[in-house]
VOBA-1610 file (N, C-alpha, C; in pm, whole numbers, padded with zeros to 5 digits, always signed):
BEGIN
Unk+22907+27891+17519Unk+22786+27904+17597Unk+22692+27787+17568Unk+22630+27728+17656Unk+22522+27654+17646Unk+22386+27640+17733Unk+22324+27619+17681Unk+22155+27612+17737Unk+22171+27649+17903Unk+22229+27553+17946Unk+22268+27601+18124Unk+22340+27748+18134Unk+22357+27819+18051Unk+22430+27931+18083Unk+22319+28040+18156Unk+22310+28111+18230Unk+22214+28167+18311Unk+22248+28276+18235Unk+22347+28365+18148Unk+22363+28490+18156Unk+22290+28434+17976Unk+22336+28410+17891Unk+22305+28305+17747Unk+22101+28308+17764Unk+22074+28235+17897Unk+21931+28244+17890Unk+21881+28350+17905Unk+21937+28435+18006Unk+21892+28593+18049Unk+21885+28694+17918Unk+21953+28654+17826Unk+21990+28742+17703Unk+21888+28688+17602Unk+21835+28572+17567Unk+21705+28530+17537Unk+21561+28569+17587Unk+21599+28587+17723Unk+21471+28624+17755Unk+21465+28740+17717Unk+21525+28819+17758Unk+21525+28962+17703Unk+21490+29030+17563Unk+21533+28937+17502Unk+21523+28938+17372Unk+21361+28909+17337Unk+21331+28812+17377Unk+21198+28762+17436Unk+21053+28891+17420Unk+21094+28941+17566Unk+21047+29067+17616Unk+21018+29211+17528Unk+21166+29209+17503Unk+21210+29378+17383Unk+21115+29306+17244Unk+21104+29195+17186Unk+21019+29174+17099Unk+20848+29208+17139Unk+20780+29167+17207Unk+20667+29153+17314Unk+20633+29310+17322Unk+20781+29394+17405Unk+20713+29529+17389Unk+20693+29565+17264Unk+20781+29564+17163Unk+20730+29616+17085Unk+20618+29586+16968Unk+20520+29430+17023Unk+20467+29403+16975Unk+20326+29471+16992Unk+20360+29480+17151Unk+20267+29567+17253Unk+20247+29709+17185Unk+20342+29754+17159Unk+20278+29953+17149Unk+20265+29931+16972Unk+20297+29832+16911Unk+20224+29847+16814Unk+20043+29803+16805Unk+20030+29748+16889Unk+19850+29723+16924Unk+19829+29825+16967Unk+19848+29886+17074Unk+19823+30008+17078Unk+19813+30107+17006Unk+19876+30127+16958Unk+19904+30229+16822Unk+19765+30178+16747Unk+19770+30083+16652Unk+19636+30019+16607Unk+19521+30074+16665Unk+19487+30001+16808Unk+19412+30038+16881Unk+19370+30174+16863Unk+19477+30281+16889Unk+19428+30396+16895Unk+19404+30506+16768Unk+19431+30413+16639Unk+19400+30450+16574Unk+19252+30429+16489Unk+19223+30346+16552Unk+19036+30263+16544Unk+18987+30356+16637Unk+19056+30430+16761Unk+18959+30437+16899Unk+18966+30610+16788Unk+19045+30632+16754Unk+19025+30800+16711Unk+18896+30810+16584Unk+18878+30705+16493Unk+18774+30725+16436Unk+18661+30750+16482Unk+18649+30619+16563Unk+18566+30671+16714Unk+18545+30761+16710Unk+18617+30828+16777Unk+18579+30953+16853Unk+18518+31065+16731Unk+18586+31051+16638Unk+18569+31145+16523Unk+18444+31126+16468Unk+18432+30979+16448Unk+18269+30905+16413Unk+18126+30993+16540Unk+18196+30985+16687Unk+18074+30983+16805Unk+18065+31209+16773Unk+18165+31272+16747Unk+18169+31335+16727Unk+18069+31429+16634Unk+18101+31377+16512Unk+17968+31422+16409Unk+17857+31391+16456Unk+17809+31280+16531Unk+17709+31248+16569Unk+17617+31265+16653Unk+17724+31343+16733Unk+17643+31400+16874Unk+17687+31325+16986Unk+17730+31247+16977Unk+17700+31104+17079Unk+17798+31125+17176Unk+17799+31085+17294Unk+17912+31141+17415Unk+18031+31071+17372Unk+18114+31146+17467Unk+18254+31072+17431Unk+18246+30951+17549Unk+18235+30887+17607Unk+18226+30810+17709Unk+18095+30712+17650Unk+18106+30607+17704Unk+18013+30466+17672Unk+17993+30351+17809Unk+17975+30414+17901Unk+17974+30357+18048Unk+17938+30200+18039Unk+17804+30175+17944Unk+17770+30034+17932Unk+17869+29942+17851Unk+17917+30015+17717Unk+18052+29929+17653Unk+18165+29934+17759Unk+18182+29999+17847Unk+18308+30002+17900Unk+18309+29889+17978Unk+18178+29887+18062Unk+18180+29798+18179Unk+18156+29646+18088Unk+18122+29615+17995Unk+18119+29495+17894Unk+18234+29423+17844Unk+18319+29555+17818Unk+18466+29528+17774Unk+18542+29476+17877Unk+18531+29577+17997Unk+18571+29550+18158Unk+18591+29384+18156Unk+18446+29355+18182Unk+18409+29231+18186Unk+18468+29102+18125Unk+18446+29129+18016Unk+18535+29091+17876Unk+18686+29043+17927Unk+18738+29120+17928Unk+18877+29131+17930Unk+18949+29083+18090Unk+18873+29103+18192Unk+18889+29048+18251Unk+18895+28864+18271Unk+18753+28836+18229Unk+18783+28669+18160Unk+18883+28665+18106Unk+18924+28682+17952Unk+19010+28673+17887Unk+19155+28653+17949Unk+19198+28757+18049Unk+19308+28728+18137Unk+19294+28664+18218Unk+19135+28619+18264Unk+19186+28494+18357Unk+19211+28341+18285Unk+19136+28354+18222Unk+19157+28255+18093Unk+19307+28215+18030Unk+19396+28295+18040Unk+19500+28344+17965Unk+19626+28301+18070Unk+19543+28336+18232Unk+19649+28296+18353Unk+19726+28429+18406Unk+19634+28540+18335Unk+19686+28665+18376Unk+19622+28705+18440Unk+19664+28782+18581Unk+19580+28873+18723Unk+19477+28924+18615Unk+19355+28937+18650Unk+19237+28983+18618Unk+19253+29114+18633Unk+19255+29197+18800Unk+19311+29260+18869Unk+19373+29353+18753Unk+19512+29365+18731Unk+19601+29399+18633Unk+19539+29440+18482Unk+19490+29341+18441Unk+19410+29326+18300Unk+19318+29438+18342Unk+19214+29486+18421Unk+19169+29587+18463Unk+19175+29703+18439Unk+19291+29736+18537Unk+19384+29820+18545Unk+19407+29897+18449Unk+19516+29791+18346Unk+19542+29835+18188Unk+19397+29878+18138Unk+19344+29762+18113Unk+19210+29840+18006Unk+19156+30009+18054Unk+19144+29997+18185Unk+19090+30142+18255Unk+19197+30239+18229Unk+19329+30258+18175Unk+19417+30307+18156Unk+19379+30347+18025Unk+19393+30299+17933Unk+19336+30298+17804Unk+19238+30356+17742Unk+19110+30324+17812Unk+18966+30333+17824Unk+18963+30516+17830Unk+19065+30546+17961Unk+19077+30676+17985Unk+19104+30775+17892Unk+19276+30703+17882Unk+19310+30768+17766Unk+19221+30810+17653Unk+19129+30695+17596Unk+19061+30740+17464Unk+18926+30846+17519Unk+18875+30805+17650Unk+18782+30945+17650Unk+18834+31058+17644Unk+18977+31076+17741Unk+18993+31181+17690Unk+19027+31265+17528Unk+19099+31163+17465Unk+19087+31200+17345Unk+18942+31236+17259Unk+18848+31131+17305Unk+18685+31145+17254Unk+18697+31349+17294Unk+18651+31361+17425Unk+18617+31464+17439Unk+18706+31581+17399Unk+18817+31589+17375Unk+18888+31696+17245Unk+18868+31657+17162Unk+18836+31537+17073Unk+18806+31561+16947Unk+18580+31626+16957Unk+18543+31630+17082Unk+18414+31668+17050Unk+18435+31824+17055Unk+18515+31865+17151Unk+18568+31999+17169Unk+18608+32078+17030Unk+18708+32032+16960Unk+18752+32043+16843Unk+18646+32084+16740Unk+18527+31965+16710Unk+18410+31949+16625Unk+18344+32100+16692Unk+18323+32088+16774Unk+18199+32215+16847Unk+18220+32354+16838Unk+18421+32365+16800Unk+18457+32545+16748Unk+18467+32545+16629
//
């Protein structure tokens, strides 16, 4: 096999990728283990589970960043609002949780 081999490169890339994901759900994981203190932190405190002004900051944020980066903004969006979700909802069972 050599460099011109299309099936040789396809198996690199891949390789590529399967590294990438799993570099991916380990940030996540991270991520959501910062976003649960969070919640556990906004919890004792009273404080809502939702942050409309950080969200739309981050929004913001991250959107540059992927355009910056050469990634759809659009997309970058998307994901974060995916995310974003996810952890309110977690916020608001862990306020649920705190409150019985």
């Amino acid at each position: 096999m050599t460099d011109d081999d299309p099936v040789a490169h396809l198996a690199r890339l891949r390789a590529s990728i399967d590294n990438l994901d799993a570099a991916l759900v380990h940030l996540l994981a991270e991520r959501f283990r910062c976003t649960q203190e969070v919640g556990e932190l906004k919890a004792r405190a009273g404080m809502p589970p939702a942050d409309p002004q950080r969200e739309a900051v981050q929004i913001a944020r991250l959107r540059e960043l992927a355009h910056s980066s050469g990634l759809d903004p659009q997309f970058a969006e998307k994901f974060l609002a995916l995310v974003i979700d996810e952890v309110i909802r977690n916020h608001q069972s862990i306020k649920r949780a705190a409150g019985s």
